[in-house]
C-alpha positions in Angstrom: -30.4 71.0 -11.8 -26.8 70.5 -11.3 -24.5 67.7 -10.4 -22.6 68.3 -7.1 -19.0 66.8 -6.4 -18.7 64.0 -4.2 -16.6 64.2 -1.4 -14.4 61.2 -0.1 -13.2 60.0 2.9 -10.0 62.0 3.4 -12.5 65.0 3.8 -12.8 66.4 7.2 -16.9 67.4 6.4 -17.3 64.3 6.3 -16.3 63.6 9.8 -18.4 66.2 11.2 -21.6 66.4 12.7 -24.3 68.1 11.0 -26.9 71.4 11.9 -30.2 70.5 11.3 -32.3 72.4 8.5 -34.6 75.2 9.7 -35.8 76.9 5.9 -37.4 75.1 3.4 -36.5 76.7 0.3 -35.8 77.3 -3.0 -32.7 76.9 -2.2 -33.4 73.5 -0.2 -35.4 72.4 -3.1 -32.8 72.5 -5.7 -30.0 71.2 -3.0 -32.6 67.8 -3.1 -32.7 67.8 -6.8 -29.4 68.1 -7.5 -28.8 65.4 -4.8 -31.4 63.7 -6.6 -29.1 63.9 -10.0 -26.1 63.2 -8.6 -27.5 60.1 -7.1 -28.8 58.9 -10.4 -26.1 59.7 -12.7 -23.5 58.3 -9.1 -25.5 54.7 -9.1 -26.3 54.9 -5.8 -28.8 54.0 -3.6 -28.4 57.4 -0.9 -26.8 60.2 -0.9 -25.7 62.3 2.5 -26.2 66.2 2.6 -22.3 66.2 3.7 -21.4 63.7 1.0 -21.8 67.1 -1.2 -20.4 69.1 1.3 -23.5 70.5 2.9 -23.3 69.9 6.9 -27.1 69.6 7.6 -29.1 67.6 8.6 -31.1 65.9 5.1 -30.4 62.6 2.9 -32.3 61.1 -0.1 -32.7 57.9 -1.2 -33.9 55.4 -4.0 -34.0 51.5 -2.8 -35.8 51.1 -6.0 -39.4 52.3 -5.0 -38.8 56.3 -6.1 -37.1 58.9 -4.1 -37.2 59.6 -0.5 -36.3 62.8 1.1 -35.4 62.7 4.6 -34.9 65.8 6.5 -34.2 66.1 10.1 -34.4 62.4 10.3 -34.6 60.5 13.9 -34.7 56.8 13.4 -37.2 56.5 16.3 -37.0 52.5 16.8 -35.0 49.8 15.8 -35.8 45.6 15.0 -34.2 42.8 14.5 -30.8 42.5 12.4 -29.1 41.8 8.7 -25.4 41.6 8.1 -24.4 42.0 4.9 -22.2 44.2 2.1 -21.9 47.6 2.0 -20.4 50.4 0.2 -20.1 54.3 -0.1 -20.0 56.8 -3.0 -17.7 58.3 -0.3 -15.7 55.5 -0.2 -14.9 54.4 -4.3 -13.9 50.3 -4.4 -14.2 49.7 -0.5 -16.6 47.4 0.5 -17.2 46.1 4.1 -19.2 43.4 6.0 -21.6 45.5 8.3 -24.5 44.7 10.4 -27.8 46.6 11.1 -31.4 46.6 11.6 -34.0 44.9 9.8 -36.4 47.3 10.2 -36.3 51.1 11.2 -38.9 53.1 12.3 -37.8 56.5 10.2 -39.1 60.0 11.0 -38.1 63.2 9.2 -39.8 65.8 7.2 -40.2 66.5 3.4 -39.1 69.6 1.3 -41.9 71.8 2.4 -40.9 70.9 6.3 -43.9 68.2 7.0 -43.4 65.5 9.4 -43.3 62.2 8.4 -42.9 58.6 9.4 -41.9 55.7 7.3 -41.3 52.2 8.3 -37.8 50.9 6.1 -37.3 47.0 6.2 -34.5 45.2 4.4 -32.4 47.2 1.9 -34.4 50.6 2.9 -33.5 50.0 6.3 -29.7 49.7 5.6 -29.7 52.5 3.8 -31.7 55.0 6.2 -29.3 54.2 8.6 -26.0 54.4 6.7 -27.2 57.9 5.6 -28.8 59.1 8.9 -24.4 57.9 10.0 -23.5 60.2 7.4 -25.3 63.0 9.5 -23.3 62.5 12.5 -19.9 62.0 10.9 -19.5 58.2 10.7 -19.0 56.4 7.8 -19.6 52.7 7.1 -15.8 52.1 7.7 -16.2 52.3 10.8 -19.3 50.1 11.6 -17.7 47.7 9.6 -17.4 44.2 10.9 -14.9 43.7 8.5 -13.8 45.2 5.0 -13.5 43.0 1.7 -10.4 42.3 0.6 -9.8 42.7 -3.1 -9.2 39.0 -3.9 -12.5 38.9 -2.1 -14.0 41.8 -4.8 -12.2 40.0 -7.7 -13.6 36.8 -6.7 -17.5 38.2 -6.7 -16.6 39.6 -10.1 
């Protein structure tokens, strides 16, 4: 396993929408655990396939309950709403106001290429969709309601 670089905002990958996976790999597999490093040692919660410059279609991530890989995800329905702080590993010391669905219905396919379905509420939710963005180019930037300033970040210590 290997740590990959994270990319940031200024990078045009990131802006771009990504080809779906069609072989699951050896190489696949050590794409995820490497992801799977670089999330841990990054202190994230997700990590993007394009965040480490690989345009397709896969994310991981760890709300706390182990890791989830999603390939090919679809976020098949939507419910309800949250509003509250995010941030990027794409995006170091920016921090927005952005709102999104309580709960997400999340299909996609593990490492070996089986379909899944998960249902993500809350936090898992969030992040599911701020990764399944990352697929199609958009950062959280952009869904922002509004970014924190940094007397704002100073002031929540």
């Amino acid at each position: 396993m290997a740590l990959r670089n994270i990319l940031t905002s200024d990078e045009p990958q990131l802006h771009k929408v990504c080809r779906p996976v069609t072989e699951f790999n050896e190489r696949l597999w050590e794409l995820l655990d490497d992801m799977q490093e670089t999330l841990v040692a990054s202190n994230g919660v997700g990590l993007a396939g394009p965040q480490v410059g690989i345009l397709r279609r896969l994310f991981i991530m760890d709300t706390g309950d182990g890791f989830i890989e999603a390939i090919n995800p679809v976020i098949l329905g939507k419910k309800g709403e949250q509003t509250g702080q995010e941030g990027c590993l794409s995006c170091p010391n920016e921090w927005g106001i952005v709102t999104r669905p309580q709960k997400v219905i999340l299909q996609a396919q593990d490492r070996n290429g089986n379909e899944y379905r998960l249902k993500c509420e809350d936090l898992m939710a969030r992040c599911a969709c701020h990764e399944n963005d990352h697929l199609d180019g958009i950062l959280f930037t952009e869904r922002a309601d509004r970014m924190l300033t940094e007397e704002e970040l100073r002031a929540e210590g």
